[in-house]
PASEBA-1860 file (N, C-alpha, C; in nm, 3 decimals):
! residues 101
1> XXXXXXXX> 6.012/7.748/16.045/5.880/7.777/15.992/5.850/7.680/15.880 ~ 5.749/7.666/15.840/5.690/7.556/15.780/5.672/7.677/15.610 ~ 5.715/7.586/15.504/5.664/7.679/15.418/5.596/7.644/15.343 ~ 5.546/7.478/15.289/5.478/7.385/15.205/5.500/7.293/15.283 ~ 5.378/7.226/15.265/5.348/7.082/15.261/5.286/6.984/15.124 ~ 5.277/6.906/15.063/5.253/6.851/14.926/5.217/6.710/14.965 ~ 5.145/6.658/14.922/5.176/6.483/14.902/5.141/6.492/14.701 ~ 5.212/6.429/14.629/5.228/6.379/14.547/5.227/6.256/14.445
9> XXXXXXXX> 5.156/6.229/14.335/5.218/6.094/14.234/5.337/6.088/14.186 ~ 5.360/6.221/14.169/5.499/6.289/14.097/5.633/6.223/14.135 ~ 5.684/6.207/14.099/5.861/6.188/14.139/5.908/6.302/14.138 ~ 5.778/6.434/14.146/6.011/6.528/14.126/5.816/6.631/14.192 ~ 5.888/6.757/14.245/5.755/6.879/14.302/5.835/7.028/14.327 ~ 5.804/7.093/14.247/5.846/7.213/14.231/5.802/7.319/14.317 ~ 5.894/7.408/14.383/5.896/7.478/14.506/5.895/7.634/14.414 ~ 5.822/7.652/14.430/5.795/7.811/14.333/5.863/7.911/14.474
17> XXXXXXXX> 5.881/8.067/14.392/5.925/8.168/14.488/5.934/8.159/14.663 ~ 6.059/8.092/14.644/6.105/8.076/14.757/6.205/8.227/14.787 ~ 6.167/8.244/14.887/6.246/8.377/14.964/6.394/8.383/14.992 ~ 6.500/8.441/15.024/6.671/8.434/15.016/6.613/8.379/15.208 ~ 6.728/8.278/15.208/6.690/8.236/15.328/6.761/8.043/15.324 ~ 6.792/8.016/15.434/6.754/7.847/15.461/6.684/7.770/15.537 ~ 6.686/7.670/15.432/6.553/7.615/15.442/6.630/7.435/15.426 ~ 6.524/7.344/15.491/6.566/7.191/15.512/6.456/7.165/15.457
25> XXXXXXXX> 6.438/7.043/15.348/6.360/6.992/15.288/6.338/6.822/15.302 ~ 6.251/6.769/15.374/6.241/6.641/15.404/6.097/6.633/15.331 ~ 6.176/6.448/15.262/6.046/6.382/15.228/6.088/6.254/15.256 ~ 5.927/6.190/15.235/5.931/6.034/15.238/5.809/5.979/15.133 ~ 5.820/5.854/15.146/5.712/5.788/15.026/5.609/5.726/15.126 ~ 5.492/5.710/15.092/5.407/5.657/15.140/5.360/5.573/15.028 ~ 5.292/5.439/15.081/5.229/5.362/14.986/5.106/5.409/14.989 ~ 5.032/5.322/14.894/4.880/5.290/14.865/4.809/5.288/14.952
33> XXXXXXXX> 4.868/5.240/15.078/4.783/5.216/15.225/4.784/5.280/15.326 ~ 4.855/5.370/15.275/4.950/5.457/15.382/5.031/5.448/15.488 ~ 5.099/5.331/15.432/5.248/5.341/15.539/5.351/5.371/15.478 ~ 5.421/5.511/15.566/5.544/5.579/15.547/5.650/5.494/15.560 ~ 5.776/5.547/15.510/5.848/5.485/15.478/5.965/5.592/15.551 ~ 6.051/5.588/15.611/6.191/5.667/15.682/6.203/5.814/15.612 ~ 6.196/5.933/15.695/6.206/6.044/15.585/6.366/6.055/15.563 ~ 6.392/6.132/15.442/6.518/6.209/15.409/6.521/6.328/15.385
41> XXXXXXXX> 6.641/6.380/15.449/6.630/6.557/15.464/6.761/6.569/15.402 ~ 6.752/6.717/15.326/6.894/6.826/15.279/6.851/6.922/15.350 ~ 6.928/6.997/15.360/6.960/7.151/15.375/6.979/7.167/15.245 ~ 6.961/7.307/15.215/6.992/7.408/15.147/6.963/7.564/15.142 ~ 7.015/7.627/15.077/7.031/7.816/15.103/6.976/7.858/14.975 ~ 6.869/7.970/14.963/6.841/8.070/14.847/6.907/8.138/14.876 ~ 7.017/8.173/14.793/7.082/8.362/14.816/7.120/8.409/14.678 ~ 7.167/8.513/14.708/7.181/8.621/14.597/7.272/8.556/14.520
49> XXXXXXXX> 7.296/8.596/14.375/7.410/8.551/14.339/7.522/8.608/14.329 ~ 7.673/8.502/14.317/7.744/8.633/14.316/7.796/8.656/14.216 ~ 7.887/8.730/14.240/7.971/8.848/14.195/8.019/8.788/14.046 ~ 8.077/8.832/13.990/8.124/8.769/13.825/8.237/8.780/13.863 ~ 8.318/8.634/13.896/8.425/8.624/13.882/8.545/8.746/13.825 ~ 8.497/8.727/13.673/8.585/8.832/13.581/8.479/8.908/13.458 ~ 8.520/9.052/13.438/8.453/9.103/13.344/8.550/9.167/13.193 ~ 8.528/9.046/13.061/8.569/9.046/12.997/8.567/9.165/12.942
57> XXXXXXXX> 8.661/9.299/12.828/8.635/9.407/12.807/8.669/9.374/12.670 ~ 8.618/9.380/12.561/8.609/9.365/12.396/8.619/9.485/12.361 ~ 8.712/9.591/12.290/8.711/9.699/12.210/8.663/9.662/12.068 ~ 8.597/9.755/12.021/8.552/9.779/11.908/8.567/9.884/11.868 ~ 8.481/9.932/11.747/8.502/10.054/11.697/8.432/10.162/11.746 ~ 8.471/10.266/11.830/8.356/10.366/11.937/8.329/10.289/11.976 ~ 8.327/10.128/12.046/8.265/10.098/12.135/8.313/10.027/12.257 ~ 8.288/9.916/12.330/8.361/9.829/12.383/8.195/9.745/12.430
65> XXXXXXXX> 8.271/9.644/12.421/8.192/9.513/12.481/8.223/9.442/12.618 ~ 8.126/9.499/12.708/8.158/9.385/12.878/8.086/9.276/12.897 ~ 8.181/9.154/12.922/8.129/9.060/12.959/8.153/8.968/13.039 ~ 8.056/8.995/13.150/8.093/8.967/13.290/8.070/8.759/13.280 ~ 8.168/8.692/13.361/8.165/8.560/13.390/8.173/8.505/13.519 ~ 8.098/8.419/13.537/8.040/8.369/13.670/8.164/8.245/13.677 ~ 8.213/8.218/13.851/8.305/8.106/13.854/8.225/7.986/13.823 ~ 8.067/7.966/13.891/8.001/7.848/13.850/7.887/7.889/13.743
73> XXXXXXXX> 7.887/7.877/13.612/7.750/7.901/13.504/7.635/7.876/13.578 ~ 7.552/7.951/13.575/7.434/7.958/13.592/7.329/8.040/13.456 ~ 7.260/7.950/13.444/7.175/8.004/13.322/7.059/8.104/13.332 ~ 6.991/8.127/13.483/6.888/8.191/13.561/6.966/8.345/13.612 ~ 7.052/8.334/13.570/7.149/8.470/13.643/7.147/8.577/13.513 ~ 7.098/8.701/13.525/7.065/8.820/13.504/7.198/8.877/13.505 ~ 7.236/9.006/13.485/7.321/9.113/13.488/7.253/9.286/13.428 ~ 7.290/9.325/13.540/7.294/9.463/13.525/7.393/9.574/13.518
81> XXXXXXXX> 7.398/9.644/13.423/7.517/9.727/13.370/7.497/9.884/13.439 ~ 7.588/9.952/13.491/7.584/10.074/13.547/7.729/10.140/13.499 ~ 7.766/10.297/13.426/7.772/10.357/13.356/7.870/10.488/13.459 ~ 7.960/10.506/13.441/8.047/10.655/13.487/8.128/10.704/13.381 ~ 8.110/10.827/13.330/8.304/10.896/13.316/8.328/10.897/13.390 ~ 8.344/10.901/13.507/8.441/10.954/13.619/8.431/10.799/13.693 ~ 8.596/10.845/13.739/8.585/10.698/13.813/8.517/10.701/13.968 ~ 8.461/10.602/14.010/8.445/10.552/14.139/8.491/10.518/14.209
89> XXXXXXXX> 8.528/10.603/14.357/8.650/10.440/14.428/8.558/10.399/14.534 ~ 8.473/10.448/14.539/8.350/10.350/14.623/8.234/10.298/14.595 ~ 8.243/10.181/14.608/8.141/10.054/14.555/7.986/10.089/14.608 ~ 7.961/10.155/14.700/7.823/10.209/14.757/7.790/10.291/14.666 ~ 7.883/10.370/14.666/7.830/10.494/14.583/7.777/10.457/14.371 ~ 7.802/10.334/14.363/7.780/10.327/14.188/7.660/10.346/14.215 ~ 7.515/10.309/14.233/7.388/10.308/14.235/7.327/10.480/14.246 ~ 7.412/10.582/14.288/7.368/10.719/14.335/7.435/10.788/14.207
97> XXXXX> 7.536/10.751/14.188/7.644/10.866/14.074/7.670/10.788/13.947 ~ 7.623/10.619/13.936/7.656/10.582/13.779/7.546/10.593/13.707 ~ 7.542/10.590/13.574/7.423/10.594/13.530/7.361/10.439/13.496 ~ 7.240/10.397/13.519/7.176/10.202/13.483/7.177/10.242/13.369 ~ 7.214/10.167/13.286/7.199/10.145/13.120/7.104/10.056/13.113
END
């Protein structure tokens, strides 16, 4: 499926809300006169991100500090914290029985 098309002055064109999915991105240059020039294509994938490697646990006083770390940094990556006394041994079930903080 086709999801943009652009022609540009720009050197660089920004692909706003793109959907989880892959997608191949080809361009080429055209001159002044309009003759194209050989296109070039990537692949690439939107997906979820994952998992945090490791989640650091900091005690304090009454408290504790988690802090979850990604194997590759990403600066656009979010985290959401979910909450039990009781333990969980199934991963489906945190969203129904933990509490979102």
């Amino acid at each position: 499926r086709l999801v943009s098309t652009a022609r540009t002055t720009e050197t660089t064109y920004r692909f706003r809300q793109l959907a989880l999915g892959n997608y191949r991105l080809t361009v080429r240059a055209v001159n002044a006169w309009g003759q194209q020039g050989d296109p070039a294509s990537v692949s690439f994938r939107i997906a979820a991100p994952a998992a945090p490697s490791r989640i650091e646990l900091t005690p304090g006083y009454f408290q504790i500090t988690a802090t979850p770390h990604l194997a590759v940094y990403d600066p656009t990556v979010q985290f959401e914290f979910w909450f039990s006394e009781k333990r969980i041994t199934d991963i489906r079930q945190v969203e129904t029985t933990a509490r979102y903080l």
